[in-house]
N, C-alpha and C positions, 0 to 999 in steps of 0.2 A: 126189765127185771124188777121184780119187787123183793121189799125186804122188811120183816116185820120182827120187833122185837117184844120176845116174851119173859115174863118173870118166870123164874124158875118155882118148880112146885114147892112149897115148907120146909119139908124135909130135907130138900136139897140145898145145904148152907154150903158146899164145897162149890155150886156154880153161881158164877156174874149172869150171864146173860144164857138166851138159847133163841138165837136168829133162824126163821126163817121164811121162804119167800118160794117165788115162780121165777127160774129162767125159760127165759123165749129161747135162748140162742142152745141150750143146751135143750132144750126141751124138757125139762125136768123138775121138779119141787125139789128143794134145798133145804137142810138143817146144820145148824153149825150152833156147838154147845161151847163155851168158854169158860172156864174155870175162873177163880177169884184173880183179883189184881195186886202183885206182888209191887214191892215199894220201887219203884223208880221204874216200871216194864209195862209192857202190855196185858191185859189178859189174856190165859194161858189157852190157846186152842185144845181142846180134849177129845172133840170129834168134829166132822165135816162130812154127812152123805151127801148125794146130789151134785158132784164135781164132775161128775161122768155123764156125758149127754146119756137120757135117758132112764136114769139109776133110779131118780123118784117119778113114776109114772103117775103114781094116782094119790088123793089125800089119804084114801085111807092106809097106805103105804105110808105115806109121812106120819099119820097119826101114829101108828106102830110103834117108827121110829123114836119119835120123841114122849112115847107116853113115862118113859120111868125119867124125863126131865120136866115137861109144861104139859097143861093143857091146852087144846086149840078150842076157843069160845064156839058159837056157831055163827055169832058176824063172823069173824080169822077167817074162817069156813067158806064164807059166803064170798069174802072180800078176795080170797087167793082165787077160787074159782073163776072170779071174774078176772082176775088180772089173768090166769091159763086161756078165758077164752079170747080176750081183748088183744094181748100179747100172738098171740096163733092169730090171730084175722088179719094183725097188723102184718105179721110175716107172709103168710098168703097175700096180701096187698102187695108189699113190698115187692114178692116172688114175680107177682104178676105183672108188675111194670116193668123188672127189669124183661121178661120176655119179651112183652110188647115193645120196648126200646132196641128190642135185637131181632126182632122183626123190620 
């Protein structure tokens, strides 16, 4: 899993942060936007897509989702891509051995 942390766009002074990354195990891009940090707590979860295997398939789905929070650079771009194909080889690896081992 990757996780990348983005500043929120100007305008948006009501969010802290807005994460997001590649799951392997869910298959899916992930965006998770957090709202400001109230005194003694955490910041305030406000949304979460990509909790669901398969919910964010593709960037430009992700793009979508977080355009009225961040922009994604085109390294982000670049660097998630490779983490979806890195991340998928590794699991196809992984898949393969265990066969091989139950053979």
């Amino acid at each position: 899993m990757s996780r990348y942390s983005l500043k929120p766009l100007p305008h948006r002074a009501d969010l802290f942060e807005v994460a997001v990354g590649w799951d392997a195990g869910f298959g899916t891009f992930f965006v998770i936007v957090f709202g400001p940090c109230k005194e003694g707590h955490d910041p305030e979860l406000k949304t979460w897509e990509g909790a669901k295997p398969g919910q964010i398939p593709t960037l430009l789905h992700l793009r979508h989702l977080i355009k009225q929070y961040a922009e994604l650079d085109p390294e982000l771009i670049s660097r998630l891509q490779a983490d979806q194909r890195a991340e998928a080889g590794q699991l196809a690896t992984t898949l393969s051995d265990f066969i091989f081992r139950l053979l």
